[in-house]
C-alpha positions as CSV (number, residue, x, y, z in Angstrom):
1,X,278.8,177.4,24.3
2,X,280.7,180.9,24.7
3,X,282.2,181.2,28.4
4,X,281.7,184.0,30.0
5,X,284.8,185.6,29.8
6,X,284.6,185.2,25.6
7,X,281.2,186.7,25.7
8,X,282.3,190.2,27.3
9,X,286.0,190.6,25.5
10,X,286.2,194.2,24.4
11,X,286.5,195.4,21.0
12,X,289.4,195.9,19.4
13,X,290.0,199.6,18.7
14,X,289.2,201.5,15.2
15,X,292.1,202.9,14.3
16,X,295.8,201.1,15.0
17,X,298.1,203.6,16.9
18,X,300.8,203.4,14.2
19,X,298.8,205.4,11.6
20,X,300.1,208.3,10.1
21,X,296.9,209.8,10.5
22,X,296.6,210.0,13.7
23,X,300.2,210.7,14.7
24,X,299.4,213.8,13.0
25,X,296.8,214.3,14.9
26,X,298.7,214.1,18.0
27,X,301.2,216.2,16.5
28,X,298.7,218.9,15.8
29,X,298.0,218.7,19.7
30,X,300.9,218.9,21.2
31,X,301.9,222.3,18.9
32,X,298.3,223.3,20.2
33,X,298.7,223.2,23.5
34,X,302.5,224.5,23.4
35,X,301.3,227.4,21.6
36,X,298.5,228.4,24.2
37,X,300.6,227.8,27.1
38,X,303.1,230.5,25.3
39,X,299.7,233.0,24.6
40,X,299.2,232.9,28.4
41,X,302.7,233.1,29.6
42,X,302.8,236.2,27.1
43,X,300.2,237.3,28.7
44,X,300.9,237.2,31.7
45,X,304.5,238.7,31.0
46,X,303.1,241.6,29.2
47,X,300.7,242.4,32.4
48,X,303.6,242.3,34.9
49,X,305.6,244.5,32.5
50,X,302.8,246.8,31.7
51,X,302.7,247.3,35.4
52,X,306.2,248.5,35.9
């Protein structure tokens, strides 16, 4: 007979963190994220200049 705590472990996860796959992934992300948060401070530069 299972105890309760074996009975409710959580499954282990898909994908291992290590992959190349998803490094990339993150990777991808991060440039994402950089790159829209330089659009908007562009932006937001060019309104204050146009301003002027």
């Amino acid at each position: 007979m299972t105890t309760h705590r074996a009975a409710h472990r959580s499954p282990k996860p898909l994908a291992d963190p290590g992959r190349p796959v998803e490094r990339a992934v993150n990777a991808v992300l991060i440039l994402a994220v950089l790159a829209g948060l330089g659009w908007i401070g562009g932006m937001i530069y060019t309104v204050l200049e146009w301003q002027l």
